[in-house]
C-alpha positions as CSV (number, residue, x, y, z in Angstrom):
1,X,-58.3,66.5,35.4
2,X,-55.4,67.0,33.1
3,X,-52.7,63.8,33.0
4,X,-50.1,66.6,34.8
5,X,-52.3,67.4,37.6
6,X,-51.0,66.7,41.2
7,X,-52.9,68.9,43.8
8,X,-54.7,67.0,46.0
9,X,-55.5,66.1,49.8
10,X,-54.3,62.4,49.3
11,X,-50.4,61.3,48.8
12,X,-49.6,59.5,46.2
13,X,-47.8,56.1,46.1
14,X,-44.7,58.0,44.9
15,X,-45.3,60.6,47.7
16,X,-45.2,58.1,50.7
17,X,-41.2,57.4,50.1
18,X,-41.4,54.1,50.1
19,X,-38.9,51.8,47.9
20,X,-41.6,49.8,46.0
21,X,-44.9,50.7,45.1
22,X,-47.2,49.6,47.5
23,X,-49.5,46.6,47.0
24,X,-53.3,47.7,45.3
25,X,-55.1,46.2,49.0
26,X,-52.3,48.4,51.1
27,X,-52.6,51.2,49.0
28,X,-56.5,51.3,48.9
29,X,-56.7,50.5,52.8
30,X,-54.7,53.3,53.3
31,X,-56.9,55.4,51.7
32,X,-59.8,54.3,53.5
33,X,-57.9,54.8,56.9
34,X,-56.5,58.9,55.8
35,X,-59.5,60.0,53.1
36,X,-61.6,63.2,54.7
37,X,-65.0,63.2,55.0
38,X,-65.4,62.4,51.1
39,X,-63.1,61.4,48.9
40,X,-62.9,61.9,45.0
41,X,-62.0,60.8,42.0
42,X,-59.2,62.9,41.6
43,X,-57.7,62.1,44.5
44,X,-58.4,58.5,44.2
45,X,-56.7,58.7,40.7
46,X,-53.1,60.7,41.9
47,X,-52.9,58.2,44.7
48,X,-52.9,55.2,41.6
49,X,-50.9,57.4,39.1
50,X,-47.9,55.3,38.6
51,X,-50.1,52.5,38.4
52,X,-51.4,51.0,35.1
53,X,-54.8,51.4,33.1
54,X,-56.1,48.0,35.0
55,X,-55.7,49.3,38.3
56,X,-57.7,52.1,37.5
57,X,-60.5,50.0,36.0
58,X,-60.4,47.5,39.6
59,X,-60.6,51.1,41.5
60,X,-63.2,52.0,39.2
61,X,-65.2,48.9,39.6
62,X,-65.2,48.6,43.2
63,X,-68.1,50.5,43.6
64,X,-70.1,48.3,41.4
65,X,-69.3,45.2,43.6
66,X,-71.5,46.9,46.8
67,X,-75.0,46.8,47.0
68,X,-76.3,50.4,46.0
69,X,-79.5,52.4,45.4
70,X,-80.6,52.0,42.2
71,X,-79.8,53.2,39.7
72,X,-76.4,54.0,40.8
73,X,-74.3,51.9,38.5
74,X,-75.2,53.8,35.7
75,X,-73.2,56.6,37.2
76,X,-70.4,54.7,39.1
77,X,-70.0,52.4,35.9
78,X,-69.0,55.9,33.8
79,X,-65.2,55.6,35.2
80,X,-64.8,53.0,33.9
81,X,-66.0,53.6,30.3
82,X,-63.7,56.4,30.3
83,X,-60.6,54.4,31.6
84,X,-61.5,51.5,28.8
85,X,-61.9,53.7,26.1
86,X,-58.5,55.5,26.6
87,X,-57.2,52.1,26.9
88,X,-59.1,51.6,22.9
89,X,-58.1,54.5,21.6
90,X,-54.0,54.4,22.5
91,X,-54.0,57.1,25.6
92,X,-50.6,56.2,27.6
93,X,-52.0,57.5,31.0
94,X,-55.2,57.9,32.3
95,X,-56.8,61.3,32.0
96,X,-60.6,62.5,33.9
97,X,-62.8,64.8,32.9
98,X,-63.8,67.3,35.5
99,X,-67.5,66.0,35.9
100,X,-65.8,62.3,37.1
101,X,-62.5,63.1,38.7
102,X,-64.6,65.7,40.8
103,X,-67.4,62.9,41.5
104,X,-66.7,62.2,45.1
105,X,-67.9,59.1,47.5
106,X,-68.6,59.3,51.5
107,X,-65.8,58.0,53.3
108,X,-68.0,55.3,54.6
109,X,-69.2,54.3,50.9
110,X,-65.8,54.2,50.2
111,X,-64.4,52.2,53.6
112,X,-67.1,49.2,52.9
113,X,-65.7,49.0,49.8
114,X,-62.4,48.4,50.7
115,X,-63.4,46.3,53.2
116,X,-65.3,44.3,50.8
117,X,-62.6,44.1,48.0
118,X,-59.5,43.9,50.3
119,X,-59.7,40.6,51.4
120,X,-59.9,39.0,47.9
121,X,-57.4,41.5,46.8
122,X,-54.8,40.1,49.5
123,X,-55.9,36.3,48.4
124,X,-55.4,37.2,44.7
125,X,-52.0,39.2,45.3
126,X,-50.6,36.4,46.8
127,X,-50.7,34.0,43.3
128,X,-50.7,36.7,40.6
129,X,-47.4,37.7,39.1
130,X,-46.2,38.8,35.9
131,X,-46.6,35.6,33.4
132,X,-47.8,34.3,30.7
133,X,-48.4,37.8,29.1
134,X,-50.5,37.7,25.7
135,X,-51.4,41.5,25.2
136,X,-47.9,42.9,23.9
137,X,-48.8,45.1,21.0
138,X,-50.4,47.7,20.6
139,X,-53.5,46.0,18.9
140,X,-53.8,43.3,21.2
141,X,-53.9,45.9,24.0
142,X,-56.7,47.8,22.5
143,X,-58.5,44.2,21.6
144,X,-58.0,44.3,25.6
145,X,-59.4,47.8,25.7
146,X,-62.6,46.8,23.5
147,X,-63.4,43.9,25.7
148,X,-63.2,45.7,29.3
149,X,-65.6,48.8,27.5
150,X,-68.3,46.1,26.6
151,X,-68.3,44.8,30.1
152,X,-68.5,48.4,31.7
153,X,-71.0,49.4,29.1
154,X,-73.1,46.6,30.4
155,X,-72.3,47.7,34.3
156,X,-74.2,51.1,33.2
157,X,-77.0,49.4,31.6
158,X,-80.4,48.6,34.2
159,X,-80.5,45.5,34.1
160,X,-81.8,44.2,37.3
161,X,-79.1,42.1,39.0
162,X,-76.4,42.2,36.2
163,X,-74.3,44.7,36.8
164,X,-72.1,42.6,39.6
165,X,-70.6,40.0,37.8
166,X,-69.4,42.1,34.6
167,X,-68.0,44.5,37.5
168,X,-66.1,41.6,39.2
169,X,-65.0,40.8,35.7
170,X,-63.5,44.3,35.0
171,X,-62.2,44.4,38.6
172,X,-59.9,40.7,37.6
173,X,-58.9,41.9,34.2
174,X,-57.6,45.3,36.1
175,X,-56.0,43.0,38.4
176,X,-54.2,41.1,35.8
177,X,-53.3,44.0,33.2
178,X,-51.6,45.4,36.3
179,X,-49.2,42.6,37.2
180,X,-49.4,41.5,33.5
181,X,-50.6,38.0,35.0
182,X,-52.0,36.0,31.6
183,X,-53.6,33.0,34.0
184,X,-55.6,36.0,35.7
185,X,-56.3,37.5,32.5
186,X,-57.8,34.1,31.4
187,X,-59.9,34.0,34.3
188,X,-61.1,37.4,34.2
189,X,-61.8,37.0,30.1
190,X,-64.1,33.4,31.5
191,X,-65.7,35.5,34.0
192,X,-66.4,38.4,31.1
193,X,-68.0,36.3,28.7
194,X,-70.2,34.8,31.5
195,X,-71.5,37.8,32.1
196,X,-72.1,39.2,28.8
197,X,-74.3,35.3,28.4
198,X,-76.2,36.4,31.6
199,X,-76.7,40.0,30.2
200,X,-78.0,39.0,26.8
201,X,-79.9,36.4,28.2
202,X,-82.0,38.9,30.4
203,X,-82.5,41.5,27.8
204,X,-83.8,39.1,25.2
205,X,-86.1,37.5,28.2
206,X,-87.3,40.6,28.8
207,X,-88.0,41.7,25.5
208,X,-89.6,38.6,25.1
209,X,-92.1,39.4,27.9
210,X,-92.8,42.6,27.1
211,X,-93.6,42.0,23.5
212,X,-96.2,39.3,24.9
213,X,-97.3,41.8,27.6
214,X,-97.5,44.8,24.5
């Protein structure tokens, strides 16, 4: 999906005429409530385009945040490798490949998602506002960048039971990047390098045990 695409089945925030952008929870309910049978991507991604990189990496997370098949995360966490490493390497919008922005979920999938994410989304909107804002710059916005692709590179890895909390991470650091909230930033940084402890600390215990096993 090129940045100057617009077809698709779901309007856009600009589309619904309304005087200020809708909030992420309305905006994502609404989704839920008009999507077809599946909805994709792409059309998750023109509904967001006047929104920032982070709200695309807390759309992009979401699905990580549900209890899935395995195996899953390692291709629901790709979205947001892609959206990071734009953010890394300077991109000013967010741009898909066809093989993601044509990667489409059930509308059920999708609905208890939302329904999972919305209430905290409402909590958290009511507290975060633009404050306290660290990341002006162009390098500290790609040290922002780095950080967010570690924690999705972990979301993709298999390790059993640590994919959720790097995902929530991503999902609060989205949050903040998008109402440039520096307190919610702080959180979702604490949150981050919790997870990456929990993540190294599994991989080395399981190399540990299968070096005493081999």
């Amino acid at each position: 999906m090129s940045p100057q695409s617009t077809a698709s089945a779901v309007p856009s925030v600009a589309a619904s005429g309304t005087k200020h952008p809708e909030k992420l929870s309305e905006l994502l309910e609404r989704l839920a409530r008009e999507s077809q049978e599946r909805i994709t991507m792409r059309e998750i991604a023109t509904a967001l385009d006047d929104r920032s990189f982070g709200a695309f990496l807390l759309v992009f997370a979401l699905p990580n945040l549900i209890p899935l098949p395995p195996g899953a995360t390692m291709v629901l966490g790709l979205p947001m490798i892609f959206v990071a490493w734009q953010v890394v390497i300077g991109y000013q919008k967010v741009w898909l490949p066809r093989a993601i922005a044509d990667y489409a979920i059930d509308r059920a999938t999708f609905q208890r998602m939302v329904a999972k994410v919305s209430p905290w989304l409402r909590s958290a909107e009511n507290w975060v506002r633009p404050r306290n804002w660290p990341l002006d710059g162009a390098v500290r916005e790609r040290l922002f960048g780095i950080f967010a692709l570690l924690l999705a590179i972990i979301c993709v890895l298999p390790i059993p039971f640590g994919n959720w909390l790097p995902a929530f991470a991503v999902a609060v650091l989205g949050v903040a990047h998008t109402e440039r909230d520096g307190n919610c930033l702080a959180v979702g940084v604490l949150i981050g390098f919790v997870s990456i402890a929990v993540a190294t600390l599994v991989i080395t215990a399981t190399g540990a045990l299968l070096t005493m096993l081999f």
